[in-house]
NUMIMI-139704 format. One record per residue: chain; residue number from 1; x, y, z of N, C-alpha, C, O in turn. Coordinates in Angstrom, 1 decimal. Layout:
# residues N
<chaine = A, num = NUM, nX = X, nY = Y, nZ = Z, caX = X, caY = Y, caZ = Z, cX = X, cY = Y, cZ = Z, oX = X, oY = Y, oZ = Z> .
...
# end
This chain:
# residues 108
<chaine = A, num = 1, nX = -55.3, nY = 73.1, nZ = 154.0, caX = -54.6, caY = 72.0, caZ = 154.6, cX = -53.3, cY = 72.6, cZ = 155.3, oX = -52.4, oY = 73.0, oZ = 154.6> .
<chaine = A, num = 2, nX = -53.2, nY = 72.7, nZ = 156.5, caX = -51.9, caY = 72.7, caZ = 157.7, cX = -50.9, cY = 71.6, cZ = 157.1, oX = -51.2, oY = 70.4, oZ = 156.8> .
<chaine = A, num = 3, nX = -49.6, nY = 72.2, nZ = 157.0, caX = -48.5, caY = 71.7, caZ = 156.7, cX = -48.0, cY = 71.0, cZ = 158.4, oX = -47.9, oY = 71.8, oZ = 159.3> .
<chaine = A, num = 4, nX = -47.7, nY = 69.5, nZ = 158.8, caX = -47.0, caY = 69.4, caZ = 160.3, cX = -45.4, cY = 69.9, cZ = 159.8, oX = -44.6, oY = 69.6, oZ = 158.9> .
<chaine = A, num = 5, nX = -45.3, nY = 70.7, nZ = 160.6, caX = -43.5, caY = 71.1, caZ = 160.3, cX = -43.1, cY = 70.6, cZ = 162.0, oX = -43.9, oY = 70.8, oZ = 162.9> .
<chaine = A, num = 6, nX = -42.2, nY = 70.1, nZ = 162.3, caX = -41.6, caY = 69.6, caZ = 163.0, cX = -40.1, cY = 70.2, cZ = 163.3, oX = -39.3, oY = 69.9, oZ = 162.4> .
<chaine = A, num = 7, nX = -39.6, nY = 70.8, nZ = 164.1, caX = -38.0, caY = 71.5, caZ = 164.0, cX = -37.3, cY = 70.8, cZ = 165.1, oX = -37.4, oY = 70.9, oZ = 166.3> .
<chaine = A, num = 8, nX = -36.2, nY = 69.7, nZ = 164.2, caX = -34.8, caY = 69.6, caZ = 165.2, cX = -33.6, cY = 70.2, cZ = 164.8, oX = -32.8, oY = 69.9, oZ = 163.9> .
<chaine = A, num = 9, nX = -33.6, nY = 71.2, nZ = 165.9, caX = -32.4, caY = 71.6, caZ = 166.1, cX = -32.2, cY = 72.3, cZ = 164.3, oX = -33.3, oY = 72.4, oZ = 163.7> .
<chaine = A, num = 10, nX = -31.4, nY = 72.5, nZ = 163.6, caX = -31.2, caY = 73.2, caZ = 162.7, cX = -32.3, cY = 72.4, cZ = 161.5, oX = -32.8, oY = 73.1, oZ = 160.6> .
<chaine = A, num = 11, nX = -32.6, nY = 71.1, nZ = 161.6, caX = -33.5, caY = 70.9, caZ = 160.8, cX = -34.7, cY = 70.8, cZ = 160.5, oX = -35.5, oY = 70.3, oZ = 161.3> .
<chaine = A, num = 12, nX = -35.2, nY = 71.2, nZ = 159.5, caX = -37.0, caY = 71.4, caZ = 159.4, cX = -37.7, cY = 70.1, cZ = 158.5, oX = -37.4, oY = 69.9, oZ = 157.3> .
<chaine = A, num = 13, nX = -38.3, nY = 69.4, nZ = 159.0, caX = -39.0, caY = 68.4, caZ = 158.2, cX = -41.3, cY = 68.4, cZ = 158.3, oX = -42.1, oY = 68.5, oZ = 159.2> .
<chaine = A, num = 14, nX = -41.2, nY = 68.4, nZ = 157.2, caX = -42.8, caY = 68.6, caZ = 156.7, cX = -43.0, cY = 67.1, cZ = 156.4, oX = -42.1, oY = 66.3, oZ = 156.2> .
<chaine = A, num = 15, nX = -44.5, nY = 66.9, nZ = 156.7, caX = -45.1, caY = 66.0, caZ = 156.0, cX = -46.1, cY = 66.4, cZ = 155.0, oX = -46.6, oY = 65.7, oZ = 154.2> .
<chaine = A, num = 16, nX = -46.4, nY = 67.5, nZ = 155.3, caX = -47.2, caY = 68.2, caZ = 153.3, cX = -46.6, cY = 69.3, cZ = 152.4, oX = -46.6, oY = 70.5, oZ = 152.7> .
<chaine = A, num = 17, nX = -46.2, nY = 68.6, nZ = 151.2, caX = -45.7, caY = 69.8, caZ = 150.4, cX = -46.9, cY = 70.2, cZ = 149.5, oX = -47.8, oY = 69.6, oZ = 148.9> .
<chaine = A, num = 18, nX = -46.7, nY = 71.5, nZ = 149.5, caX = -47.3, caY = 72.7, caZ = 148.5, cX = -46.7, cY = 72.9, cZ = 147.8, oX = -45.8, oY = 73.7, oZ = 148.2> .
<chaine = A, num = 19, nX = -46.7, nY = 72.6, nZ = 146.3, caX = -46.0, caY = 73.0, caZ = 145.3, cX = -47.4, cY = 74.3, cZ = 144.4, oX = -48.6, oY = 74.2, oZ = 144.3> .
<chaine = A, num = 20, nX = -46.4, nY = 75.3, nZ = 143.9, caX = -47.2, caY = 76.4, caZ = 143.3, cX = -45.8, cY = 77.2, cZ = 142.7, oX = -44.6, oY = 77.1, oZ = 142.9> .
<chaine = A, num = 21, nX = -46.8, nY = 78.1, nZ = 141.8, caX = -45.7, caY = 79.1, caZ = 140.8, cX = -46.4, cY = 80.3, cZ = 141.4, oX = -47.5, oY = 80.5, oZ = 141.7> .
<chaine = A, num = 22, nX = -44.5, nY = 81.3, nZ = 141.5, caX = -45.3, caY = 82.1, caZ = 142.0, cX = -45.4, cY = 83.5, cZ = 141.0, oX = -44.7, oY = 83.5, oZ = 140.0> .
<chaine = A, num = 23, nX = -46.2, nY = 84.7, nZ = 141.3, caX = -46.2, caY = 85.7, caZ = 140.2, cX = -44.9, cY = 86.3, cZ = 139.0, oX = -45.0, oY = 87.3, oZ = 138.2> .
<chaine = A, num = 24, nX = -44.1, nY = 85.5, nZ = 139.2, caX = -42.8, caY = 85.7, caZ = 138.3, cX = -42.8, cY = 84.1, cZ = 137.6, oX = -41.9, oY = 84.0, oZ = 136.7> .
<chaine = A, num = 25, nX = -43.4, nY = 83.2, nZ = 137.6, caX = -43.6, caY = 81.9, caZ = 137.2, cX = -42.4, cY = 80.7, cZ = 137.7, oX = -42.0, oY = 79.6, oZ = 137.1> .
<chaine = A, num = 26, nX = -41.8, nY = 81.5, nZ = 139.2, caX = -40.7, caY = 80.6, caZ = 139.8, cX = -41.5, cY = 79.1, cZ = 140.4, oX = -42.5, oY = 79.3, oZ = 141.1> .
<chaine = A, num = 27, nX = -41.3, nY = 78.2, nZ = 140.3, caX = -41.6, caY = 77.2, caZ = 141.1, cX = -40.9, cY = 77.0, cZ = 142.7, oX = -39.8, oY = 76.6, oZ = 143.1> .
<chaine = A, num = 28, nX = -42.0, nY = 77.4, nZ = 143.2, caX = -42.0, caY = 77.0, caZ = 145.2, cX = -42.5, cY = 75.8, cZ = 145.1, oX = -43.1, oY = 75.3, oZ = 144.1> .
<chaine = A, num = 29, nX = -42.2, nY = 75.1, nZ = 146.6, caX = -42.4, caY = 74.7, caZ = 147.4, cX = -42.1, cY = 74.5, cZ = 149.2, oX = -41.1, oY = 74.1, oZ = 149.7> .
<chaine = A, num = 30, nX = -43.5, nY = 74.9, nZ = 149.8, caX = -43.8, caY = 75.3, caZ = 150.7, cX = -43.4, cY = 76.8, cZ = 150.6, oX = -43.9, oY = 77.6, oZ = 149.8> .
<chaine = A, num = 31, nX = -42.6, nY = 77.0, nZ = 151.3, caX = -42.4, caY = 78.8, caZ = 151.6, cX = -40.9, cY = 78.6, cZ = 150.8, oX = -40.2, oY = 79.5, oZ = 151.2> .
<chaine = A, num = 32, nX = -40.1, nY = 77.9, nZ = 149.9, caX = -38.9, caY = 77.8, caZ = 149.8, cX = -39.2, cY = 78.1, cZ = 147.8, oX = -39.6, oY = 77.1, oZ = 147.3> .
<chaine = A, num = 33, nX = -39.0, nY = 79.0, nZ = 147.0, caX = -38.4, caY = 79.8, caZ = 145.9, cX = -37.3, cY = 78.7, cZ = 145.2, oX = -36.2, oY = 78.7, oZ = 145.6> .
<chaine = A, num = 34, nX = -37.6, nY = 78.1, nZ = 144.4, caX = -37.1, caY = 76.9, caZ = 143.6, cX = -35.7, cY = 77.7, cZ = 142.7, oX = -36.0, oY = 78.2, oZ = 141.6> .
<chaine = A, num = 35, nX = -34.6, nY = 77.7, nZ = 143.2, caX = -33.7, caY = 77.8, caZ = 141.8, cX = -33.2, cY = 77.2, cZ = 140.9, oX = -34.0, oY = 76.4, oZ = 140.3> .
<chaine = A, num = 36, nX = -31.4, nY = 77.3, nZ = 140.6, caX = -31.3, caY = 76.4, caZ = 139.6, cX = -30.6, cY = 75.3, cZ = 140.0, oX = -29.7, oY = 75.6, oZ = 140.8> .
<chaine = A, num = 37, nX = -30.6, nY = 74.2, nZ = 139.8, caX = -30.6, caY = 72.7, caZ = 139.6, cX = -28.8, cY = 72.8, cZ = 140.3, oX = -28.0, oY = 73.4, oZ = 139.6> .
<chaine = A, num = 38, nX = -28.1, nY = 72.2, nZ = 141.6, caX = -27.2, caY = 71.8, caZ = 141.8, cX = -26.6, cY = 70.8, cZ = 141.2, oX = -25.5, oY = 70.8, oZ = 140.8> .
<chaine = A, num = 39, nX = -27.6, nY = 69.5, nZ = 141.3, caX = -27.0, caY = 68.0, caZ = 141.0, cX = -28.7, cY = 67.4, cZ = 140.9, oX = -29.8, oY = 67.6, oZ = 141.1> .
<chaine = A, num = 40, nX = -27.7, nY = 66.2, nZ = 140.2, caX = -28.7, caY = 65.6, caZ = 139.9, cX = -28.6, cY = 63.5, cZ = 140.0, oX = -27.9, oY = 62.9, oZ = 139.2> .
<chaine = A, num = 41, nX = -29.4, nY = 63.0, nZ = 140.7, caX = -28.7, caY = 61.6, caZ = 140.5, cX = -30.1, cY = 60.6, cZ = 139.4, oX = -31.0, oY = 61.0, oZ = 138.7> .
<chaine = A, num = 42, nX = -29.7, nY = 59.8, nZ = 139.7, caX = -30.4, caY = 58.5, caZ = 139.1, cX = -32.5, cY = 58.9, cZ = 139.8, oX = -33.5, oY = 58.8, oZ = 139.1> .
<chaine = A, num = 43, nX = -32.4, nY = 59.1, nZ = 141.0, caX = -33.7, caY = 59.6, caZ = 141.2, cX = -34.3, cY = 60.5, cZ = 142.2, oX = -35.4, oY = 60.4, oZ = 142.8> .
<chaine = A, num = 44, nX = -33.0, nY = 61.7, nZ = 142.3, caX = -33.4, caY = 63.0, caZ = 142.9, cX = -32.4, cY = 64.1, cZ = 141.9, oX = -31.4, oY = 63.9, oZ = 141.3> .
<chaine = A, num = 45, nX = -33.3, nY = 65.0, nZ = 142.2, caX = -32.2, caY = 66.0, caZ = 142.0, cX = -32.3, cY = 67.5, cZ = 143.4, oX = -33.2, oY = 67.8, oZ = 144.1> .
<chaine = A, num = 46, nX = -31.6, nY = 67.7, nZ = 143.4, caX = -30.6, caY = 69.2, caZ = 144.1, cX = -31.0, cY = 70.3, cZ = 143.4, oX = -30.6, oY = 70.5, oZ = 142.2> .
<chaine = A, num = 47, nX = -31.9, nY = 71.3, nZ = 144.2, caX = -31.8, caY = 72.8, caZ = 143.3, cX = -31.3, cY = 73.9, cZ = 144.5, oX = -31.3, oY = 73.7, oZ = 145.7> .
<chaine = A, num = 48, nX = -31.1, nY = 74.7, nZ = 144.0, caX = -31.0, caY = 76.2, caZ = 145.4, cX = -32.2, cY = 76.6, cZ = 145.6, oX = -33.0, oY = 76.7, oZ = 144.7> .
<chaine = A, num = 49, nX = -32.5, nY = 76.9, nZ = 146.6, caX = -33.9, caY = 77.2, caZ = 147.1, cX = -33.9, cY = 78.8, cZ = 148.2, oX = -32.9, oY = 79.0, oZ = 149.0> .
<chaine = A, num = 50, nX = -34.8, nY = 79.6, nZ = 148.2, caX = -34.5, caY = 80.6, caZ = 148.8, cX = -35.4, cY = 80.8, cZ = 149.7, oX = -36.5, oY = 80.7, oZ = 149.2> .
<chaine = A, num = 51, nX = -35.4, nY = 81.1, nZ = 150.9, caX = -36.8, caY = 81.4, caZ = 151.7, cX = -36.5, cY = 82.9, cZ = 152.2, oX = -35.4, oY = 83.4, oZ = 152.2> .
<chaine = A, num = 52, nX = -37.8, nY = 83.5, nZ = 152.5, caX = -37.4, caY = 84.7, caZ = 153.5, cX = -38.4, cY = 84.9, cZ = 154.6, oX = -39.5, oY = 85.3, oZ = 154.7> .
<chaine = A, num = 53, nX = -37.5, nY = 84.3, nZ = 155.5, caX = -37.8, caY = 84.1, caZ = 157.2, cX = -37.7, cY = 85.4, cZ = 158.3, oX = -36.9, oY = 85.5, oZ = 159.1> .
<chaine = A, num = 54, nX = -38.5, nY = 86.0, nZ = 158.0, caX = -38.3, caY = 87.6, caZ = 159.4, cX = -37.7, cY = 88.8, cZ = 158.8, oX = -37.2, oY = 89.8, oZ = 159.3> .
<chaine = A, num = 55, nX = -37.9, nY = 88.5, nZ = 157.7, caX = -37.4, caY = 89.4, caZ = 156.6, cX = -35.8, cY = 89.3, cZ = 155.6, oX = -35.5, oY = 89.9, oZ = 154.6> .
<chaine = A, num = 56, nX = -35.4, nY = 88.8, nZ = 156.2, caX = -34.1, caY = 88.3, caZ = 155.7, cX = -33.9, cY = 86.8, cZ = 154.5, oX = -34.4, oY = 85.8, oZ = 155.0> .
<chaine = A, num = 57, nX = -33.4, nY = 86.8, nZ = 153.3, caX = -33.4, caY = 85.7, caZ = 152.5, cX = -33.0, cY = 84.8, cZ = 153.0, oX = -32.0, oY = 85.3, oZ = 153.6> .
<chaine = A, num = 58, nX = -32.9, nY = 83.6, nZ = 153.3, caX = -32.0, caY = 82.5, caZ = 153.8, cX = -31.5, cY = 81.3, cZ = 152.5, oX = -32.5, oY = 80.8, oZ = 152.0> .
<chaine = A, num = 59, nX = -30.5, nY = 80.8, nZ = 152.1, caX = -30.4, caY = 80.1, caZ = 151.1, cX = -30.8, cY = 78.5, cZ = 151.9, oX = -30.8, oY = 78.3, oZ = 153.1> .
<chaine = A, num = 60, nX = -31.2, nY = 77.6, nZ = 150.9, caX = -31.1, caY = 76.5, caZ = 150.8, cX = -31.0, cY = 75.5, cZ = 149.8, oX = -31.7, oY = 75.7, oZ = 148.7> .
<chaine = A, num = 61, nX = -30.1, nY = 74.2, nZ = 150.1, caX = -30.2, caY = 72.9, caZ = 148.9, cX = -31.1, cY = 72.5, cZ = 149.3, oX = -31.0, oY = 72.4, oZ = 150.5> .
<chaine = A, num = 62, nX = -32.6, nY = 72.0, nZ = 148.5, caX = -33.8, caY = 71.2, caZ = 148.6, cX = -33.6, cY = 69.9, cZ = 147.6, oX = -33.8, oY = 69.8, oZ = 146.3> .
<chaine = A, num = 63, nX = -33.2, nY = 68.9, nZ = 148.4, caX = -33.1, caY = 67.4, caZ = 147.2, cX = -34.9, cY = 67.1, cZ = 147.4, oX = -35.7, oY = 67.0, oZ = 148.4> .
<chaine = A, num = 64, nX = -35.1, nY = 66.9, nZ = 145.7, caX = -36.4, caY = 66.9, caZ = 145.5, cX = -36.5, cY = 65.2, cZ = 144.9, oX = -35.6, oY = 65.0, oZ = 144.1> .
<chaine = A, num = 65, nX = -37.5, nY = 64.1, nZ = 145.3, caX = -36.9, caY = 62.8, caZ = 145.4, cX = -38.6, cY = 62.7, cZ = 144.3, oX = -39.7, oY = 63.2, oZ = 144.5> .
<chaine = A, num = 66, nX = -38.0, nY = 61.6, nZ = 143.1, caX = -38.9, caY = 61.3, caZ = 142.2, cX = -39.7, cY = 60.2, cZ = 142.8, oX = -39.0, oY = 59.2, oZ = 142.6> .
<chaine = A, num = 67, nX = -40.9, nY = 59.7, nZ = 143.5, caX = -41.6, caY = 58.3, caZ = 144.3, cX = -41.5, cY = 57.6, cZ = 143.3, oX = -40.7, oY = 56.7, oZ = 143.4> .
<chaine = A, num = 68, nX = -42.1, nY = 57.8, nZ = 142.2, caX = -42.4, caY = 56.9, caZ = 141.2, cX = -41.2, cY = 55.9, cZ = 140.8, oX = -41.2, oY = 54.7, oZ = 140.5> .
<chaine = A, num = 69, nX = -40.2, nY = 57.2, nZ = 140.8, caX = -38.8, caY = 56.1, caZ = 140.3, cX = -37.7, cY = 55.0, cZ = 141.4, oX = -37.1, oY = 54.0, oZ = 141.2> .
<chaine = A, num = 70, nX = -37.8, nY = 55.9, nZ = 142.7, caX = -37.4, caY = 55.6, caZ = 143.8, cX = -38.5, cY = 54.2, cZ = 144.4, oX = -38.0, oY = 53.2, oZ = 144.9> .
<chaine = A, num = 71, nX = -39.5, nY = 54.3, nZ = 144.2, caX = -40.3, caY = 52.8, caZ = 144.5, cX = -39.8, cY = 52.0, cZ = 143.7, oX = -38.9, oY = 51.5, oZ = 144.3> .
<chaine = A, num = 72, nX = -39.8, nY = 51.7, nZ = 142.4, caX = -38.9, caY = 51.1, caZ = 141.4, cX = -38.0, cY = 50.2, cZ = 141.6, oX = -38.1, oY = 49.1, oZ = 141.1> .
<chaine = A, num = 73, nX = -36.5, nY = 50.9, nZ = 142.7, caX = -35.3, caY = 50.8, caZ = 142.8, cX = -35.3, cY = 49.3, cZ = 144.1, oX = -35.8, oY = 49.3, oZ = 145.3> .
<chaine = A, num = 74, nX = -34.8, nY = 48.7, nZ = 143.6, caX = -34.6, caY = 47.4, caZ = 144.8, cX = -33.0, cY = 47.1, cZ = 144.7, oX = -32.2, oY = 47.3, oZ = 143.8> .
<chaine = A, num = 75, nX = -32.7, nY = 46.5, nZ = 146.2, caX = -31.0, caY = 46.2, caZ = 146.1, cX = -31.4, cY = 45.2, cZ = 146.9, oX = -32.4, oY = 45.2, oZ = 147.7> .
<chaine = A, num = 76, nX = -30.2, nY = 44.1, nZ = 146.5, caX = -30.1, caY = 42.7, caZ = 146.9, cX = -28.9, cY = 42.4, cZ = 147.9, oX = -27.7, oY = 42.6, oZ = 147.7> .
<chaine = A, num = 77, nX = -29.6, nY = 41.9, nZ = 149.0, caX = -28.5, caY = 41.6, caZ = 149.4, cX = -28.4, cY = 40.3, cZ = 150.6, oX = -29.4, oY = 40.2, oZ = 151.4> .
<chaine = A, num = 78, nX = -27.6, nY = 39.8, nZ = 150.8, caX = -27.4, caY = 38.4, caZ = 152.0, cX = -27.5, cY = 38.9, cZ = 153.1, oX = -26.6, oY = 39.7, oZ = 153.1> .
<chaine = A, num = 79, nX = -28.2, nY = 39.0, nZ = 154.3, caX = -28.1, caY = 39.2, caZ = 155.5, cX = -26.9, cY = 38.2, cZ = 156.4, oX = -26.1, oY = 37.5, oZ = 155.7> .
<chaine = A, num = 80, nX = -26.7, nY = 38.1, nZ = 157.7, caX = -25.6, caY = 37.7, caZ = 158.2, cX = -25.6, cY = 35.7, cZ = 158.1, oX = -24.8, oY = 34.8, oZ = 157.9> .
<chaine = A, num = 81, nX = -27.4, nY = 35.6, nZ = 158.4, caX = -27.5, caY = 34.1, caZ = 157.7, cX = -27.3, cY = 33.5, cZ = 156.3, oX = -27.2, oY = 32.3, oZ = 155.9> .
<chaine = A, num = 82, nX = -27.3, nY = 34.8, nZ = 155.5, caX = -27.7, caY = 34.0, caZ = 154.4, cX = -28.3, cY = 34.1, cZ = 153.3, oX = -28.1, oY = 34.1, oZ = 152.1> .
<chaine = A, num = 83, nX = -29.7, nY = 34.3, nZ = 154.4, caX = -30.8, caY = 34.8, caZ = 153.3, cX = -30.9, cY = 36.3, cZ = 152.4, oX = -30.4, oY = 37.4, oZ = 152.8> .
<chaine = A, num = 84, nX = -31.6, nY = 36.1, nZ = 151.5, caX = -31.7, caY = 37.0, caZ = 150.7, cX = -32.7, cY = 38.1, cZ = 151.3, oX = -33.8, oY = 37.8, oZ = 151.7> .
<chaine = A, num = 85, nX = -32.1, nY = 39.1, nZ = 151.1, caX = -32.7, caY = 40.4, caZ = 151.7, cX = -32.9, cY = 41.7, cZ = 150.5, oX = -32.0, oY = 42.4, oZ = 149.9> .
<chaine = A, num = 86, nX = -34.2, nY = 41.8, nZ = 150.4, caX = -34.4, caY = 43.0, caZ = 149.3, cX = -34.7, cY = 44.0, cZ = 149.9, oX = -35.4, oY = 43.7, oZ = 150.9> .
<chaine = A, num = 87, nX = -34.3, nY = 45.1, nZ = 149.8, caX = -35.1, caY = 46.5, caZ = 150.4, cX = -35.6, cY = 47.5, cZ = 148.9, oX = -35.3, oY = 47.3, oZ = 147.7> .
<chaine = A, num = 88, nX = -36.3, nY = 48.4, nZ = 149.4, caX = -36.8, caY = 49.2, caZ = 148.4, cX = -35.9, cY = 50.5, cZ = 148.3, oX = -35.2, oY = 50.8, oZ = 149.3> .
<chaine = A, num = 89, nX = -36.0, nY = 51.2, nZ = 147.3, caX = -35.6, caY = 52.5, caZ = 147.2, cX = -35.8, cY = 53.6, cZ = 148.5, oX = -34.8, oY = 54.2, oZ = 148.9> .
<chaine = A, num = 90, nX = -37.0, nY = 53.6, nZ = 149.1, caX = -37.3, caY = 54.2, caZ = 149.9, cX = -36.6, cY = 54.1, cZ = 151.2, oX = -36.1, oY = 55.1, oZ = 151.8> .
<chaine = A, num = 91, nX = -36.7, nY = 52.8, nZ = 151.8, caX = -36.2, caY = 52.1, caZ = 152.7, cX = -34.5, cY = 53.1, cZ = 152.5, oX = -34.5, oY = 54.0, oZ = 153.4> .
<chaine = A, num = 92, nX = -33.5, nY = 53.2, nZ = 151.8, caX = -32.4, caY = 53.6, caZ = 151.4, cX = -32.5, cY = 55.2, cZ = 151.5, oX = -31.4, oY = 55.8, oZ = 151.8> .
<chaine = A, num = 93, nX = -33.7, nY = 55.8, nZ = 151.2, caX = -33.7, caY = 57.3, caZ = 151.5, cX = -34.1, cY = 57.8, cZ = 152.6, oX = -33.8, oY = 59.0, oZ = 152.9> .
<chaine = A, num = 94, nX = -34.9, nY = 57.0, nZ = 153.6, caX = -35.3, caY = 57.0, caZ = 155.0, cX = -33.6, cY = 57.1, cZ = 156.0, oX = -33.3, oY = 57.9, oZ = 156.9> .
<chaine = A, num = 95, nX = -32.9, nY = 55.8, nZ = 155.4, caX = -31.9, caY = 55.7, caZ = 155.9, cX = -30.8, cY = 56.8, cZ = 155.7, oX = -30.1, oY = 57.1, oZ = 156.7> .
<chaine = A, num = 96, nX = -30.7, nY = 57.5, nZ = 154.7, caX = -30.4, caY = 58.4, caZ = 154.1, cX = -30.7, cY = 59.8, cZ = 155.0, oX = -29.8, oY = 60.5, oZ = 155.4> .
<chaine = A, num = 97, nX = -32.0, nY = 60.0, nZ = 155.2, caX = -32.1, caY = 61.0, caZ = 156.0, cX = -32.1, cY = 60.9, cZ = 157.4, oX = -32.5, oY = 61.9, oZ = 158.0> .
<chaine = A, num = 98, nX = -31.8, nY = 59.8, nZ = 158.2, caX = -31.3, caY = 59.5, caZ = 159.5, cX = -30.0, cY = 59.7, cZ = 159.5, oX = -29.9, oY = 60.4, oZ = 160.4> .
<chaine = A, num = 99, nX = -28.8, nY = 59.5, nZ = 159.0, caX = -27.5, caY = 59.9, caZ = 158.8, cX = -28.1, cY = 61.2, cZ = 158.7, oX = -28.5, oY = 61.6, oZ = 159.8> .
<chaine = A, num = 100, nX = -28.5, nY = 62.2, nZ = 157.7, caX = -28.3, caY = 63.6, caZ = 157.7, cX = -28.8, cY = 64.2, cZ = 159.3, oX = -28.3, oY = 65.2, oZ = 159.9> .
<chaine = A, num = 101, nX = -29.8, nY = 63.5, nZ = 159.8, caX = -30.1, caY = 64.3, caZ = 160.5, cX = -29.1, cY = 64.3, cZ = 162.2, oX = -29.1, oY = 65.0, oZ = 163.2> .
<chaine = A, num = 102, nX = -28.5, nY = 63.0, nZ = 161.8, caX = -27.2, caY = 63.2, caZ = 163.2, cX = -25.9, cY = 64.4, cZ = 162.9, oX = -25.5, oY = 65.2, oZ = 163.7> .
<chaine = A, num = 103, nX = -25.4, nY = 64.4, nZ = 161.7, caX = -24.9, caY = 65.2, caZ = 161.4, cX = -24.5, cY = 66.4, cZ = 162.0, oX = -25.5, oY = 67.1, oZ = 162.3> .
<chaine = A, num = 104, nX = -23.7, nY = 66.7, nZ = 162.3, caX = -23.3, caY = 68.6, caZ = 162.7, cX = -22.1, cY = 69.3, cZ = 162.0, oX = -20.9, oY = 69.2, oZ = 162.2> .
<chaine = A, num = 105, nX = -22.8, nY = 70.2, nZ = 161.2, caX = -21.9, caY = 71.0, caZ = 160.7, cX = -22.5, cY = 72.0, cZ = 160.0, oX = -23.6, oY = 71.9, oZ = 159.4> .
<chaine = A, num = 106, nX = -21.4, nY = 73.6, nZ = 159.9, caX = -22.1, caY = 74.6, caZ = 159.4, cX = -23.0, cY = 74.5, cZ = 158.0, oX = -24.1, oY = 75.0, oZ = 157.6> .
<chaine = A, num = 107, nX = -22.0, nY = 73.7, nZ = 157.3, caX = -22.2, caY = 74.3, caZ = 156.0, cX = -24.0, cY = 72.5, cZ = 155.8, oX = -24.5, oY = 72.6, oZ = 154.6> .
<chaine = A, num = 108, nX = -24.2, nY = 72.1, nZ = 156.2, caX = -25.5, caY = 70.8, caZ = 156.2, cX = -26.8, cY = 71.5, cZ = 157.2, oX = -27.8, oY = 70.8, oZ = 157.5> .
# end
């Protein structure tokens, strides 16, 4: 199975992950070396992740997002009429990664 990787500008986004262990029993995903756990919320957590791209290591934070629990999550709220407006967890991390991806700065 072909991973689609898509590159803007400093960011990389996949629509298939490969999760596997690799001969030292580290957990990857895709070409990215899973470390240890930065943060953690209510339904992702943050680990350091390592890739090596052209020969060189490159670090990265990979927030890894639980579906199961993030489907789950609903928030209520009035739109400008009135009405009652639910969105889902997801809806919120979609949005979530549209802010990241306007973003500019070294250290994101």
């Amino acid at each position: 199975m072909k991973s689609s990787l898509r590159r803007l500008g400093n960011i990389r986004e996949t629509d298939f992950v490969f999760r596997r262990e690799d001969v030292q029993g580290k957990e990857c995903i895709n070409q990215y070396m899973l470390g240890e756990t930065l943060g953690e919320g209510s339904y992702a957590e943050v680990k350091l992740a390592t890739a090596t791209l052209l020969g060189r290591e490159q670090q990265y934070a990979v927030k890894i997002i639980d579906k199961r629990r993030i489907k789950k999550r609903r928030q209520f709220q009035r739109d400008a009429q009135g009405k009652l407006v639910v969105t889902d967890g997801m809806l919120q991390v979609l949005k979530e990664i549209s802010i990241m991806k306007r973003l500019r700065h070294p250290n994101i």
